[in-house]
Backbone bond lengths (Angstrom), bond angles and torsions (degrees), N, CA, C in turn:
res aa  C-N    CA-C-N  psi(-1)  N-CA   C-N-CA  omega(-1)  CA-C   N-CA-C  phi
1 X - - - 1.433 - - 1.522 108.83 -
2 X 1.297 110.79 156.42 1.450 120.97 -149.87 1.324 99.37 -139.68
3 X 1.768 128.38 133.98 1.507 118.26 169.14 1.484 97.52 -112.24
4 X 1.080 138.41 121.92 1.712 146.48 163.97 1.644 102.11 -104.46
5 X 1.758 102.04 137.54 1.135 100.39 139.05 1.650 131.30 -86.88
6 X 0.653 153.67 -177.01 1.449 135.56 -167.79 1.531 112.06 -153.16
7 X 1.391 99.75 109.09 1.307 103.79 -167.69 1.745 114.62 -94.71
8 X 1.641 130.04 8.34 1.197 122.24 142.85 1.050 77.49 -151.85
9 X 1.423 112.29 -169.18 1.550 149.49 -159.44 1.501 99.63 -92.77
10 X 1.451 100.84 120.23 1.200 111.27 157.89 1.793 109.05 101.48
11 X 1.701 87.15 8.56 1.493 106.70 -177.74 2.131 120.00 -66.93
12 X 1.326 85.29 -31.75 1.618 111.28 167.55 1.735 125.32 -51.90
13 X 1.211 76.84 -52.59 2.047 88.20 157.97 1.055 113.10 -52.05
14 X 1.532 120.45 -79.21 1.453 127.99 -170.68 1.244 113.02 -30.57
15 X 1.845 117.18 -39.78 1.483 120.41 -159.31 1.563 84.87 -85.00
16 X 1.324 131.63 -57.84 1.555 116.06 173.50 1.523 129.56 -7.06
17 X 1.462 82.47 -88.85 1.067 95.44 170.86 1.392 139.05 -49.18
18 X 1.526 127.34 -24.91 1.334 133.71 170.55 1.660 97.33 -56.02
19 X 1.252 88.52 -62.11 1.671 101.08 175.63 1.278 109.56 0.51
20 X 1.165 101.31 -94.95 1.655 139.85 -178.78 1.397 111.11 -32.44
21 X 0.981 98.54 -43.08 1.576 133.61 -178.32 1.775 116.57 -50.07
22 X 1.234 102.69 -49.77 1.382 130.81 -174.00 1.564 106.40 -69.25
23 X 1.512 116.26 155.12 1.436 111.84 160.56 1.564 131.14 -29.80
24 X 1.678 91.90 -63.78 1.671 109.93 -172.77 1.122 93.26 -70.17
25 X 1.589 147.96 -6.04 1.456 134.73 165.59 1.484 126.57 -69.52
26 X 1.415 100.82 -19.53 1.748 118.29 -177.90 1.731 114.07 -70.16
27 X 1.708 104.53 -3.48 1.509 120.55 177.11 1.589 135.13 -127.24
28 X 1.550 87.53 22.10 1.777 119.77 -147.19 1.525 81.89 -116.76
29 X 1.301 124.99 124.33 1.645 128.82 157.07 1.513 102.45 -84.58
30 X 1.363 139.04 -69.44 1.250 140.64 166.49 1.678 123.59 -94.95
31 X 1.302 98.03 175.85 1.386 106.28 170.23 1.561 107.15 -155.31
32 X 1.492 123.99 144.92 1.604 147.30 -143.30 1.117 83.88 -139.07
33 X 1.430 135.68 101.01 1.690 142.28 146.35 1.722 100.05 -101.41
34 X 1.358 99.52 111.51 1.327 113.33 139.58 1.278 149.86 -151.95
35 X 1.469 149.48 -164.24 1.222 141.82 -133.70 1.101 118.40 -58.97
36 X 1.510 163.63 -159.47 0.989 148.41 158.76 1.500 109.80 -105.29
37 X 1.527 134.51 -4.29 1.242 140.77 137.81 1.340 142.16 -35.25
38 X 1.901 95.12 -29.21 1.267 113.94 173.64 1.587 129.03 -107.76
39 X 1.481 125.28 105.87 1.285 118.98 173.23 1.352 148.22 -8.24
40 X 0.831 144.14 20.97 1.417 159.92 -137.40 1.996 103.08 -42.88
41 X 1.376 104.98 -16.88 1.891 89.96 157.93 1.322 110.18 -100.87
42 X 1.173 106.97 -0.42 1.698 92.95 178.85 1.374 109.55 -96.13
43 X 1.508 103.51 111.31 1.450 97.11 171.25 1.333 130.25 -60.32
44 X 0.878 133.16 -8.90 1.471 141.94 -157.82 1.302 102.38 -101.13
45 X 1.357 131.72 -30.28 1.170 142.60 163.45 1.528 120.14 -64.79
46 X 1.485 114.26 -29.89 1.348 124.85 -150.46 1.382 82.91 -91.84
47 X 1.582 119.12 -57.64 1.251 109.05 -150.52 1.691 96.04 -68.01
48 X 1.593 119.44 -33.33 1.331 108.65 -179.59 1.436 132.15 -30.57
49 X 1.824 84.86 -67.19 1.892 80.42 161.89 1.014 145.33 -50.68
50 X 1.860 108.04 -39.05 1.452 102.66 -172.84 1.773 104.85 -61.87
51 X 1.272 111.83 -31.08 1.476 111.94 -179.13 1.574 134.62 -25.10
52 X 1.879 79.17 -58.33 1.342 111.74 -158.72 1.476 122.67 -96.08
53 X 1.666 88.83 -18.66 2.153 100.90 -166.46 1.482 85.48 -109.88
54 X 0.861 123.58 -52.89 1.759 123.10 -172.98 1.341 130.27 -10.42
55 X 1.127 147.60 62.74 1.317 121.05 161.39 1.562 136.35 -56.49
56 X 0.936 153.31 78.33 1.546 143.06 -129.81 1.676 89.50 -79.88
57 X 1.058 150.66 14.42 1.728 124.57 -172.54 1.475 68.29 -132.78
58 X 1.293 150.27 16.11 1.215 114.03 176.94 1.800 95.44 -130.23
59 X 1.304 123.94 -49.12 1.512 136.56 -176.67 1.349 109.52 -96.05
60 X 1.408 138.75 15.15 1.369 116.25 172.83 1.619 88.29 -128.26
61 X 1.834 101.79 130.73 1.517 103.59 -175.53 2.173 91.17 -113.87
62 X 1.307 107.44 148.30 1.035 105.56 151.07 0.974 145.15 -151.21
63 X 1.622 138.38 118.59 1.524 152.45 -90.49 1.546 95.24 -117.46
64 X 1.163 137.57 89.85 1.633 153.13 139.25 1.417 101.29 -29.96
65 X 1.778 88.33 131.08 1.534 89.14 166.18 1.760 149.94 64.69
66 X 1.654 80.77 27.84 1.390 101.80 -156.32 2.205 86.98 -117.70
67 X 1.412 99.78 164.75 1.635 115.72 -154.91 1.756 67.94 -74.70
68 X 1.270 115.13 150.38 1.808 132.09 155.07 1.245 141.82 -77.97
69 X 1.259 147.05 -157.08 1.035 130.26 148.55 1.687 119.97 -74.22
70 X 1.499 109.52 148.69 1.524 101.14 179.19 1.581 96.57 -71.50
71 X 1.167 137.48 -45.59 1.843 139.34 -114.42 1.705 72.94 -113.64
72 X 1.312 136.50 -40.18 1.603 121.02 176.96 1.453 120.70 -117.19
73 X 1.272 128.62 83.80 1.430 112.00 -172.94 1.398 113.38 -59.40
74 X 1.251 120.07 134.02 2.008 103.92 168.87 1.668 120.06 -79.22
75 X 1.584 106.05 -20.38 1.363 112.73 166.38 1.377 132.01 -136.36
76 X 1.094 114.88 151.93 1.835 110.16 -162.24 1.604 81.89 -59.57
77 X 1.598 85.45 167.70 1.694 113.95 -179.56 1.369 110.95 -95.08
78 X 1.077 105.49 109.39 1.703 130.08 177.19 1.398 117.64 -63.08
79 X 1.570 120.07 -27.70 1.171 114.65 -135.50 1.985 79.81 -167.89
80 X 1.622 118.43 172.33 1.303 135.93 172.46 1.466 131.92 -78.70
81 X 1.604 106.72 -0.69 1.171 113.96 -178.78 1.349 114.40 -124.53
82 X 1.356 130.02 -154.43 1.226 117.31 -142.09 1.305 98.93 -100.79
83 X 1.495 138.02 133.92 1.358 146.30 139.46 1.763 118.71 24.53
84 X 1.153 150.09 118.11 0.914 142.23 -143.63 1.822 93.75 -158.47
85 X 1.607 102.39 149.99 1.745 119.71 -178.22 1.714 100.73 -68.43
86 X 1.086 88.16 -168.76 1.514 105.85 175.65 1.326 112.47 -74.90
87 X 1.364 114.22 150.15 1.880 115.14 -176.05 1.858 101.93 -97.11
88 X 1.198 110.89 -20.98 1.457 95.28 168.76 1.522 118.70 -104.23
């Protein structure tokens, strides 16, 4: 979990995605960016927001086709390389 202030729209992604992006992201199933108002170890806070600010058709993106976790595959291995998300 991630606190950004966010200096335009759509700034929250970017930080996602770096996320993901990163080494320690190659072991990350999700990532929780929010406001910088909100605690990001406090769970109790986290889930608040997501509760309350959330729109899900508008703020929750989710990334097809991207390498998986090594330590959990979600789907058998099709193929010689590494574990991969859902195709739809």
């Amino acid at each position: 979990m991630v606190a950004v202030e966010k200096p335009y729209e759509g700034f929250g992604k970017y930080v996602g995605l770096a996320v993901l992006g990163s080494v320690a992201g190659r072991y990350i199933k999700q990532v929780i960016i929010v406001d910088a108002d909100i605690d990001p170890f406090d769970p109790i806070q986290v889930e608040w927001a997501v509760s309350t600010r959330v729109q899900a058709n508008r703020d929750i993106e989710i990334l097809k086709q991207l390498t998986g976790l090594f330590s959990t595959p979600l789907y058998p291995r099709k193929s010689s390389g590494p574990p991969r998300g859902p195709r739809k």
